[in-house]
DSSP file (Angstrom, degrees, kcal/mol; ACC not computed):
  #  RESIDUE AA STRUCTURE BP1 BP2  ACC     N-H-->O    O-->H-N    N-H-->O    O-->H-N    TCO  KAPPA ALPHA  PHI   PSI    X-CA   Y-CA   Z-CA
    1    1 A X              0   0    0      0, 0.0     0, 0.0     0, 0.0     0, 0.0   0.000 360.0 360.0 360.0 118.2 -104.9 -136.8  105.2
    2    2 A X        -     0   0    0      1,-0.1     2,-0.0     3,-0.0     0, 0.0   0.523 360.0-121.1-111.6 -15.8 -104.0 -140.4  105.4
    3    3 A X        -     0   0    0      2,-0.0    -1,-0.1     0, 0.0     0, 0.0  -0.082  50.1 -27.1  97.3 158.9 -101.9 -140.7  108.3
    4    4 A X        +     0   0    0      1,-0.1     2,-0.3    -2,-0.0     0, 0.0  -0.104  59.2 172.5 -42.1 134.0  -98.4 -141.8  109.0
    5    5 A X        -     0   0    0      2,-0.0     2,-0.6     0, 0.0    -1,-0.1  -0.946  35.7 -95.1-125.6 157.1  -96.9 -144.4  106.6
    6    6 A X    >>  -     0   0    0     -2,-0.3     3,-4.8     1,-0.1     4,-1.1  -0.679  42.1-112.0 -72.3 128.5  -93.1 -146.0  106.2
    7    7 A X  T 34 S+     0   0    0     -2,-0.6     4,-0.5     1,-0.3    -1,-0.1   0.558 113.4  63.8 -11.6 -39.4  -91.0 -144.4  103.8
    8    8 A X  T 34 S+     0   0    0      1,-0.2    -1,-0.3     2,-0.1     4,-0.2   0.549  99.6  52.9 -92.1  14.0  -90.8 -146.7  101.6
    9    9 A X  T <> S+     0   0    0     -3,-4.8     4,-1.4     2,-0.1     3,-0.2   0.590  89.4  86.7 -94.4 -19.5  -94.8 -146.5  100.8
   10   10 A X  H >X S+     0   0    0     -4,-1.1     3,-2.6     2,-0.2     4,-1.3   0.897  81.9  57.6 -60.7 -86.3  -94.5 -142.4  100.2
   11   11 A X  H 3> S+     0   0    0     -4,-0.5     4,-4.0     1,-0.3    -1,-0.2   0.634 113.0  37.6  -2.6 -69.0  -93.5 -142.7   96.4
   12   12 A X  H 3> S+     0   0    0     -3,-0.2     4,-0.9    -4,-0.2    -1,-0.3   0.883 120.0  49.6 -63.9 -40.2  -96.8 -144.8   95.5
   13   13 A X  H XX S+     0   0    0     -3,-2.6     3,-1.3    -4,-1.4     4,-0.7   0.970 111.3  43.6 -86.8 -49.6  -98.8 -142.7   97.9
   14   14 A X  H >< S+     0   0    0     -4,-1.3     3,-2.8     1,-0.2    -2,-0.2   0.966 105.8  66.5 -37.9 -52.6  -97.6 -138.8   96.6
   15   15 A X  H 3< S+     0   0    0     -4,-4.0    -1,-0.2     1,-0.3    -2,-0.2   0.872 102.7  49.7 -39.2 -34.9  -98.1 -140.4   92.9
   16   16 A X  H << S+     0   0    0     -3,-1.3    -1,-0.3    -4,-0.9     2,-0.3   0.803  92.1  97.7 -83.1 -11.2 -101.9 -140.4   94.0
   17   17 A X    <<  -     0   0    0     -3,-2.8    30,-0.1    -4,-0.7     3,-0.1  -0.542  60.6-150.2 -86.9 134.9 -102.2 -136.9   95.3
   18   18 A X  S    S-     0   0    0     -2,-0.3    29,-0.6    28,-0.1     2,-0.1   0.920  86.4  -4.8 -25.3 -79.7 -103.6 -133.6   93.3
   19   19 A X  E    S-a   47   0A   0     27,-0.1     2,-0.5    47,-0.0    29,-0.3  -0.504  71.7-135.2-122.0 173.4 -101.6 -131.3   95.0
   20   20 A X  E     -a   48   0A   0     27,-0.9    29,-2.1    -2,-0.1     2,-0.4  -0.884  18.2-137.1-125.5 112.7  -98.7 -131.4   98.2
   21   21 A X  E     -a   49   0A   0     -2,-0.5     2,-0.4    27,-0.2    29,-0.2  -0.427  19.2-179.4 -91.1 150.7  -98.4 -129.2  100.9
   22   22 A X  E     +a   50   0A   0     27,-2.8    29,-1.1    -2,-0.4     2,-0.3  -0.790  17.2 159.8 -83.6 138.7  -95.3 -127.6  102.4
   23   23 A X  E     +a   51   0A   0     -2,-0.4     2,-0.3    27,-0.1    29,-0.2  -0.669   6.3 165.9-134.1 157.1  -96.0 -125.3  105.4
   24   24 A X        -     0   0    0     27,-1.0     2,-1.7    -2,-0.3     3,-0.1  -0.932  43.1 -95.7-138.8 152.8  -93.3 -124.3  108.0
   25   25 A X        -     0   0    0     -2,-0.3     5,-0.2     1,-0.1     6,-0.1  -0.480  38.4 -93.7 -85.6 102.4  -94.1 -121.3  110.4
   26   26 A X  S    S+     0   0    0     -2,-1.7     2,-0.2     4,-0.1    -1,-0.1   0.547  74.4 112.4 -13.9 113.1  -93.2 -118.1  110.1
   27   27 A X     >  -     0   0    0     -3,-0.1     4,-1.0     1,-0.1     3,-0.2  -0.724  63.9-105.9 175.6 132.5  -90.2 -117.5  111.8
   28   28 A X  T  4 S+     0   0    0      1,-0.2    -2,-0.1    -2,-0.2    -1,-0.1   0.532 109.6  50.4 -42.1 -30.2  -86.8 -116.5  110.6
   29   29 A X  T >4 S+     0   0    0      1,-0.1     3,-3.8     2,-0.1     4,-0.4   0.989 104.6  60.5 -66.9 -65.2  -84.8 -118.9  110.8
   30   30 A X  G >4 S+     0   0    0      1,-0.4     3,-0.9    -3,-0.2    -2,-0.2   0.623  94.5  64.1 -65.0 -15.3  -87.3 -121.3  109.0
   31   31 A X  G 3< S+     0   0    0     -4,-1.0    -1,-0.4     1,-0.2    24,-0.4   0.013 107.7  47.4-114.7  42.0  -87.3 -119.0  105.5
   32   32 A X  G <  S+     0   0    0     -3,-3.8    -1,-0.2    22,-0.1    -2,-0.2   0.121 101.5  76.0-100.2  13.7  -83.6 -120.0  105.4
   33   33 A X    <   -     0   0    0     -3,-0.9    23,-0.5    -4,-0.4     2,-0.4  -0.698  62.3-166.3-119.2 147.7  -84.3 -123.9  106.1
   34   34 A X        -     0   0    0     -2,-0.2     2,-0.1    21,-0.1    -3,-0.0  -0.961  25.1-132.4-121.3 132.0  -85.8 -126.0  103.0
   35   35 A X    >>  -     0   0    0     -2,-0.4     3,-1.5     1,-0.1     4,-1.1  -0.259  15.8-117.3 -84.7 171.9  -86.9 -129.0  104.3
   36   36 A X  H 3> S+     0   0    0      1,-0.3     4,-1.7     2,-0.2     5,-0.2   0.799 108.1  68.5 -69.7  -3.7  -86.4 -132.4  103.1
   37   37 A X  H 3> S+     0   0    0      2,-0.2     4,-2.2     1,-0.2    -1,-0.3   0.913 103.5  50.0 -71.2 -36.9  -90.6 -132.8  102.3
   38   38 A X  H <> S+     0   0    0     -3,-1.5     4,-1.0     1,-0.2    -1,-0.2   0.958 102.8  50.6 -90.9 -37.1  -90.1 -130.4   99.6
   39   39 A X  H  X S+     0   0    0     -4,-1.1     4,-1.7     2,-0.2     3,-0.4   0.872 118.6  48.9 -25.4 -61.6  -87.0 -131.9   97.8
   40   40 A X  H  X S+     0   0    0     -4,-1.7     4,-1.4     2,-0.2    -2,-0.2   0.689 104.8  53.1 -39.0 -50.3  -89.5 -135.1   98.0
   41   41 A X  H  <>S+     0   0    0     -4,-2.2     5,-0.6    -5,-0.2    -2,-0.2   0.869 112.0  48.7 -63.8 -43.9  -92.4 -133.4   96.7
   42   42 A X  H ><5S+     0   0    0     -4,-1.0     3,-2.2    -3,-0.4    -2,-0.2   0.969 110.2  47.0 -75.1 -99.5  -90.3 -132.3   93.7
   43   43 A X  H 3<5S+     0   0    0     -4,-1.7    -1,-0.2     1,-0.3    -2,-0.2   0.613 101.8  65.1   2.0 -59.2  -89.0 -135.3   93.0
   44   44 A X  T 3<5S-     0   0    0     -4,-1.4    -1,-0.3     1,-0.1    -2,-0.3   0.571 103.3-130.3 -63.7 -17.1  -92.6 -136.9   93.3
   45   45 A X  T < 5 +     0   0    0     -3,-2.2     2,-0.3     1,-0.2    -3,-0.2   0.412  64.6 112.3  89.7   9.0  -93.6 -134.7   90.1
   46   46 A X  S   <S-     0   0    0     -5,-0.6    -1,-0.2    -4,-0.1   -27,-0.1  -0.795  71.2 -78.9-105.1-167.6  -96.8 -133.2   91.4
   47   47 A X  E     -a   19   0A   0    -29,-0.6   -27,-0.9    -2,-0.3    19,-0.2  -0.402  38.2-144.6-107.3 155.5  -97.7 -129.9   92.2
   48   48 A X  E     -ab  20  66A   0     17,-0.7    19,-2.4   -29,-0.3     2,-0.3  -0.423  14.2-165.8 -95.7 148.4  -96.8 -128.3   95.0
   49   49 A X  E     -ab  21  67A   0    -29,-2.1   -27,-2.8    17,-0.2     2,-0.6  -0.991  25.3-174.7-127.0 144.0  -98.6 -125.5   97.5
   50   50 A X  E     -ab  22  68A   0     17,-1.1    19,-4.4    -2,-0.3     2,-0.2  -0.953  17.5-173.6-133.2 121.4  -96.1 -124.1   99.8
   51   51 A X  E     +ab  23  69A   0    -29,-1.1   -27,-1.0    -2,-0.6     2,-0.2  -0.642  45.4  98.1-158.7 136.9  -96.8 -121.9  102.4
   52   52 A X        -     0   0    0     17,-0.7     2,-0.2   -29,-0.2    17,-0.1  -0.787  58.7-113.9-143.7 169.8  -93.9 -120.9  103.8
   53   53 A X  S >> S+     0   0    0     17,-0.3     4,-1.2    -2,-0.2     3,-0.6  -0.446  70.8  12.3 -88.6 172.5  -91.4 -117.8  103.6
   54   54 A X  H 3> S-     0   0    0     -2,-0.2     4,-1.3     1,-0.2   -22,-0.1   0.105 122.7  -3.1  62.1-136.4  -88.1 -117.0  102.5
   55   55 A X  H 3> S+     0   0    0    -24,-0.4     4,-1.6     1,-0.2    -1,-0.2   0.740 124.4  54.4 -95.4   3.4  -86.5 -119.9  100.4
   56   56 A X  H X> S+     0   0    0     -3,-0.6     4,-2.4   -23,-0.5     3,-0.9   0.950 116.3  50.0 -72.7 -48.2  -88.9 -123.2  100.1
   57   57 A X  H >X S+     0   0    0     -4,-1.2     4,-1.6     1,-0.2     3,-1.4   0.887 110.3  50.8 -53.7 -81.4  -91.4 -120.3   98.7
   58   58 A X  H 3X S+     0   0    0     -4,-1.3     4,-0.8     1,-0.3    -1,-0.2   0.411 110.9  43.5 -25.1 -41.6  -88.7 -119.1   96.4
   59   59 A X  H <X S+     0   0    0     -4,-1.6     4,-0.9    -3,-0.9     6,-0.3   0.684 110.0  57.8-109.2  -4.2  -87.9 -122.4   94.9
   60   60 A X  H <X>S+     0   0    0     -4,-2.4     5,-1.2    -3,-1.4     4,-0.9   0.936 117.2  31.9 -51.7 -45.0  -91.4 -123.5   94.4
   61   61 A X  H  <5S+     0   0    0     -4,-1.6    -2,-0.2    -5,-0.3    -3,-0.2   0.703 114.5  59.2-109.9   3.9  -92.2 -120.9   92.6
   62   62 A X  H  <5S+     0   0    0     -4,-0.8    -1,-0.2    -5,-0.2    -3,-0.2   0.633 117.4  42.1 -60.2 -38.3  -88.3 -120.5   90.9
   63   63 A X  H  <5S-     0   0    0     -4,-0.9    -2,-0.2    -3,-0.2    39,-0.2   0.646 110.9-130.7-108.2 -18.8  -89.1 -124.3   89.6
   64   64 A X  T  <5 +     0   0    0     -4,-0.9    -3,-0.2    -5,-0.1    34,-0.1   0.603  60.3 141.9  80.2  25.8  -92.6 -123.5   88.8
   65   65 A X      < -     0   0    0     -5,-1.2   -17,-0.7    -6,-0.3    31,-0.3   0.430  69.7 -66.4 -61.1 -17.2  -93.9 -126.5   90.7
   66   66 A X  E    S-b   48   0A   0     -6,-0.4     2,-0.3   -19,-0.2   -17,-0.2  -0.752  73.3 -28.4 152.8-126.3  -96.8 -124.7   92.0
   67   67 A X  E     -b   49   0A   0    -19,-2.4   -17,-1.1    -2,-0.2     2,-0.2  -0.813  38.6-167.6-145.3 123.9  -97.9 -121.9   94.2
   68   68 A X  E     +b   50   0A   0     -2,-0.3     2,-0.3   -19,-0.3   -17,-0.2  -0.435   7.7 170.4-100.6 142.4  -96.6 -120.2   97.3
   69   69 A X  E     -b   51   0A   0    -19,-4.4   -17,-0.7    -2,-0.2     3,-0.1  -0.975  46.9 -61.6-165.2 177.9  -97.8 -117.8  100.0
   70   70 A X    >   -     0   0    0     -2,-0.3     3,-1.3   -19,-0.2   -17,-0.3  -0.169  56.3-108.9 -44.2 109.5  -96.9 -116.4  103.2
   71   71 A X  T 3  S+     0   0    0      1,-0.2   -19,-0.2     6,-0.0    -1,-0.1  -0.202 109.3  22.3 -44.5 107.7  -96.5 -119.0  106.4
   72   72 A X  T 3  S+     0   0    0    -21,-0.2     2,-1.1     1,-0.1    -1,-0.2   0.092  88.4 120.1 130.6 -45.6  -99.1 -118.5  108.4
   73   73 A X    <>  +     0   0    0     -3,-1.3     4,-3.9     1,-0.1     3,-0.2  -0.556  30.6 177.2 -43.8  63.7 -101.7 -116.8  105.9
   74   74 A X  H  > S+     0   0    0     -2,-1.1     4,-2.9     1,-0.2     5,-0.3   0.957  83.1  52.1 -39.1 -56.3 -104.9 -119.2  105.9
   75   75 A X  H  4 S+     0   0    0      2,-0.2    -1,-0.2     1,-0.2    -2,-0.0   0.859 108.5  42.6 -28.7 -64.1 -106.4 -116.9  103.8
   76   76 A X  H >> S+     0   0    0     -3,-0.2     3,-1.5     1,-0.2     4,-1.3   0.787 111.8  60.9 -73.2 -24.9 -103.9 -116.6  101.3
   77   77 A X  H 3X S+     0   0    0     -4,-3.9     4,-1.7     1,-0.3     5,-0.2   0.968 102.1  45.4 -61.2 -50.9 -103.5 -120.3  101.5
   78   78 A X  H 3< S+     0   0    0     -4,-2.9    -1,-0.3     2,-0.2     4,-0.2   0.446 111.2  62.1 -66.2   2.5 -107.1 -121.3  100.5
   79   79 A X  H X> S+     0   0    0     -3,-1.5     3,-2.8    -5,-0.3     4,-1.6   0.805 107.1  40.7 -86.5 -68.9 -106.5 -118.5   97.7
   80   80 A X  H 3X S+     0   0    0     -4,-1.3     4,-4.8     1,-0.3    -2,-0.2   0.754 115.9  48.8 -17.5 -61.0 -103.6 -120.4   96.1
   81   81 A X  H 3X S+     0   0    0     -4,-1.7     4,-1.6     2,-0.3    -1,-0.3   0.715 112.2  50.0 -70.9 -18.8 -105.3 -123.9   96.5
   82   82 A X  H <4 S+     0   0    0     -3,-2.8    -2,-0.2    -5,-0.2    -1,-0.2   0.856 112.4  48.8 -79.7 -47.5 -108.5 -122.3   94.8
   83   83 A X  H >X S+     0   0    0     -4,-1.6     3,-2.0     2,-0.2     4,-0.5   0.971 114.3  45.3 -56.4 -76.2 -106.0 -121.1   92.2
   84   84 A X  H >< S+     0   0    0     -4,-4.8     3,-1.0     1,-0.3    -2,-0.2   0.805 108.1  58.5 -27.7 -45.7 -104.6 -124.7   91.9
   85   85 A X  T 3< S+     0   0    0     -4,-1.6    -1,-0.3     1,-0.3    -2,-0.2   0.506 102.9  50.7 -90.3  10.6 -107.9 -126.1   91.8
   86   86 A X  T <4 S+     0   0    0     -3,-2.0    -1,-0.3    -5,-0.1    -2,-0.2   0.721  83.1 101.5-101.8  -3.6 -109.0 -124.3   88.8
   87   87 A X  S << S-     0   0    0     -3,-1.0     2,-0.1    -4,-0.5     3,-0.1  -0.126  75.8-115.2 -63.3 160.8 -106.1 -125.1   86.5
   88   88 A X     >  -     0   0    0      1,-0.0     4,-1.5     0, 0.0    -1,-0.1  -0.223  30.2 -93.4 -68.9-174.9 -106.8 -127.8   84.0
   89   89 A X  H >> S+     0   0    0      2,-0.2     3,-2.5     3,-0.1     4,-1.9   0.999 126.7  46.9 -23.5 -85.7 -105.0 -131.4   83.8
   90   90 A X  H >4 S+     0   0    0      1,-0.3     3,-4.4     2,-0.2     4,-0.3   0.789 107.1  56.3 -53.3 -65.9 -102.8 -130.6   81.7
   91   91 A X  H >> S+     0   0    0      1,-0.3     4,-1.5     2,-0.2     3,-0.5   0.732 115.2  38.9 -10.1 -49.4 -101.7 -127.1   83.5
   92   92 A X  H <X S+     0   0    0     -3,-2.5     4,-1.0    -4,-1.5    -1,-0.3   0.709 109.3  57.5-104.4   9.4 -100.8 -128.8   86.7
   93   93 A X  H << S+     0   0    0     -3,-4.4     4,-0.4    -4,-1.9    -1,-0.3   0.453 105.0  51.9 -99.7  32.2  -99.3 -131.7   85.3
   94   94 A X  H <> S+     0   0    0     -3,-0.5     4,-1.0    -4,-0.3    -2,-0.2   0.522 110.3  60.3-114.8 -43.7  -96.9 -129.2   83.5
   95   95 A X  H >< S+     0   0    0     -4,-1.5     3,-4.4    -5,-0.3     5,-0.4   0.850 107.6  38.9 -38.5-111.7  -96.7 -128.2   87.2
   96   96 A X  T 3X S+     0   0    0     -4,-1.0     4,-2.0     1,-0.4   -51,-0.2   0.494 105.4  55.6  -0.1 -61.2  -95.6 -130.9   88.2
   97   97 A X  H 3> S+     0   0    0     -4,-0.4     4,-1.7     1,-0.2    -1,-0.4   0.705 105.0  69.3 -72.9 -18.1  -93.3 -132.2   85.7
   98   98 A X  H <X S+     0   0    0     -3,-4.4     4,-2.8    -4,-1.0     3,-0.3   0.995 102.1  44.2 -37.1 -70.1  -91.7 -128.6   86.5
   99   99 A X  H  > S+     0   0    0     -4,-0.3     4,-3.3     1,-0.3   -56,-0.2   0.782 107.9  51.0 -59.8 -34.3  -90.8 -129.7   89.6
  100  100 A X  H  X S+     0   0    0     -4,-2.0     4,-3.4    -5,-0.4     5,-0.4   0.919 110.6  55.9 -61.9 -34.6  -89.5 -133.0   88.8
  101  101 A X  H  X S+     0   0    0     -4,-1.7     4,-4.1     1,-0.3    -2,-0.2   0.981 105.9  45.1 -45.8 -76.0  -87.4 -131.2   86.3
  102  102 A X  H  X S+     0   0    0     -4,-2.8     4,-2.9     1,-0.2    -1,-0.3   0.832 108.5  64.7 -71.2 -26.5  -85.7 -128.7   88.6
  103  103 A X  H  <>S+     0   0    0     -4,-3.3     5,-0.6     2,-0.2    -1,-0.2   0.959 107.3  39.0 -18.7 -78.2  -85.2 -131.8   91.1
  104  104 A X  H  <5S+     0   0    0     -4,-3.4     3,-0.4     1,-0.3    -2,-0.2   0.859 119.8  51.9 -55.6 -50.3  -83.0 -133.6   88.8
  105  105 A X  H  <5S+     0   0    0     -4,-4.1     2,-0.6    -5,-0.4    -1,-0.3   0.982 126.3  10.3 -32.6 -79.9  -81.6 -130.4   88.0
  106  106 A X  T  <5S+     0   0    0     -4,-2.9    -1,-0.2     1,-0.1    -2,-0.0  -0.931 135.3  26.5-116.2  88.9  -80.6 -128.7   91.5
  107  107 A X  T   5S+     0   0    0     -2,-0.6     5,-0.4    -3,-0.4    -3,-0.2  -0.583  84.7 121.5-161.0 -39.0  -80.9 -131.7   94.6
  108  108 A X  S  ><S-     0   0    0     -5,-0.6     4,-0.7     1,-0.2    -1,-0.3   0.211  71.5-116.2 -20.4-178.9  -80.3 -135.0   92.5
  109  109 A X  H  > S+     0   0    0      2,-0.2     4,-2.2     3,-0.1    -1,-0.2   0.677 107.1  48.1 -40.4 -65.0  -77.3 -136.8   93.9
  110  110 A X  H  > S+     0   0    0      2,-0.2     4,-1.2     3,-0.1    -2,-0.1   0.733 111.5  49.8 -60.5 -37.5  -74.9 -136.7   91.4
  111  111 A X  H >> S+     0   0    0     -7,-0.1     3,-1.9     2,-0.1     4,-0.6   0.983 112.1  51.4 -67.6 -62.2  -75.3 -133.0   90.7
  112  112 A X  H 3X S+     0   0    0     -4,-0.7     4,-1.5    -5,-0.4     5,-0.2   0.784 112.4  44.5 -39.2 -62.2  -75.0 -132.2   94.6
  113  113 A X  H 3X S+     0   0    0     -4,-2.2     4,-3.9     2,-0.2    -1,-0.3   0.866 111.3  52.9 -51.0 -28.9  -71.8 -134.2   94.9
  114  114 A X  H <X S+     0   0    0     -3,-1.9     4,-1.6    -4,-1.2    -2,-0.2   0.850 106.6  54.6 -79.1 -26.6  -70.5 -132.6   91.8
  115  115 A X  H  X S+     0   0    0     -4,-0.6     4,-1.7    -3,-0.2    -1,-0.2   0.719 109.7  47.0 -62.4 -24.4  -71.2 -129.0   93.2
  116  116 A X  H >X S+     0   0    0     -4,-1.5     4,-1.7    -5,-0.2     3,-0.8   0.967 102.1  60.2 -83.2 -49.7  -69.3 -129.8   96.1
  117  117 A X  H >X S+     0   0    0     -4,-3.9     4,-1.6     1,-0.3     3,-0.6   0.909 115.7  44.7 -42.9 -61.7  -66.3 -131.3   94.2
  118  118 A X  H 3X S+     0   0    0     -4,-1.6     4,-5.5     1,-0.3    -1,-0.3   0.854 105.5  51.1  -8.1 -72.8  -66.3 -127.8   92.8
  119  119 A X  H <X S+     0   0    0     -4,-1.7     4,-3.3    -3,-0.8    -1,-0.3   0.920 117.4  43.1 -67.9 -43.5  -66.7 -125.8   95.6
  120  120 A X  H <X S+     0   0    0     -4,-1.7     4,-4.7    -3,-0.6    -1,-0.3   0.914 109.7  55.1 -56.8 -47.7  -63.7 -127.7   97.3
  121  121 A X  H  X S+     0   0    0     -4,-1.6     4,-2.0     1,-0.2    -2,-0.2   0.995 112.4  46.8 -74.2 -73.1  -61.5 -127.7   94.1
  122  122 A X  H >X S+     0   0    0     -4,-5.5     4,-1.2     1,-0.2     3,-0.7   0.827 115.6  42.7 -40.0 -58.3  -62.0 -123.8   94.1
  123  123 A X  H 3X S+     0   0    0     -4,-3.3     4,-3.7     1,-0.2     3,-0.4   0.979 112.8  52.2 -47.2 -60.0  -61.2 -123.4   97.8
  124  124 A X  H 3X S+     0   0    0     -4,-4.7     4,-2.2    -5,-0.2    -1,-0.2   0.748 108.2  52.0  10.0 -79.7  -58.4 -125.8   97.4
  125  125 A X  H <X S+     0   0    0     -4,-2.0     4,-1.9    -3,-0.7    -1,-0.2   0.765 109.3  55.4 -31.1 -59.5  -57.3 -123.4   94.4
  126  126 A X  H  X S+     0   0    0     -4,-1.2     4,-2.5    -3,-0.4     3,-0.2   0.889 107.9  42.0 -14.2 -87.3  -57.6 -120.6   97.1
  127  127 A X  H  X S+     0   0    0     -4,-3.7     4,-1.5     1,-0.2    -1,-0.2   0.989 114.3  55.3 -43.6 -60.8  -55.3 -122.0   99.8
  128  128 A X  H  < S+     0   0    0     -4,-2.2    -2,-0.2    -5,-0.4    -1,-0.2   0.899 111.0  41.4 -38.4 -44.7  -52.8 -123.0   97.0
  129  129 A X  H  < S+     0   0    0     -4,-1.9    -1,-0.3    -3,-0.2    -2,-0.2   0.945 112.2  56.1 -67.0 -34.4  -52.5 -119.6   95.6
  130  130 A X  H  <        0   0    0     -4,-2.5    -1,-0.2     1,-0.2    -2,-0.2   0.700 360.0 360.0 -71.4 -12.8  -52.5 -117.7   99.1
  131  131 A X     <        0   0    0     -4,-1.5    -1,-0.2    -5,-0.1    -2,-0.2   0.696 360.0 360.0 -85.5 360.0  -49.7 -119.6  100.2
């Protein structure tokens, strides 16, 4: 735990960390929310322990970034980090580059805008046809 920093120092400082945790608290609303830490984390290319519900659990372990468990669950959380810490190198930097992967894949910039062009064009389509 290193304490607050500016944004633009987080890059250099994730690069140095094993693993990154997620947690949000169990509560419904929060396993629909992904937050922007995890996007980040992903991005930042090492592995991730998430524990959360609902869909930050889901695309950790969908991207194969790392390990998830229930929000709220100490227990299962030091099982997962136990799990983590026993992989080899290589294992969690295959983790890791997972994540980065499905970043660039599903949150980059370009993709995100280009789903929306989409998603408008279709509706668009929509209107056009119903009128």
């Amino acid at each position: 735990m290193v304490g607050p920093f500016p944004a633009h120092a987080m890059p250099a400082l994730l690069e140095q960390a094993d693993a990154l945790l997620v947690t949000l608290r169990r509560d419904p609303l929060f396993a629909l929310t992904v937050p922007s830490k995890l996007q980040t984390y992903l991005a930042a290319g090492r592995p991730i322990l998430a524990a959360t519900d609902g869909e930050t659990a889901r695309i950790v372990e969908e991207a194969r970034a790392g390990y998830s468990c229930p929000a709220g669950d100490a227990a299962a959380l030091a099982r997962v980090a136990i799990r983590l810490s026993e992989l080899d190198a290589p294992a969690r930097q295959a983790m890791g580059e997972a994540g980065r992967s499905y970043y660039s894949r599903e949150f980059a910039l370009d993709h995100i805008v280009e789903r929306l062009e989409n998603w408008f064009d279709e509706l668009l389509g929509k209107r056009a046809c119903a009128s």
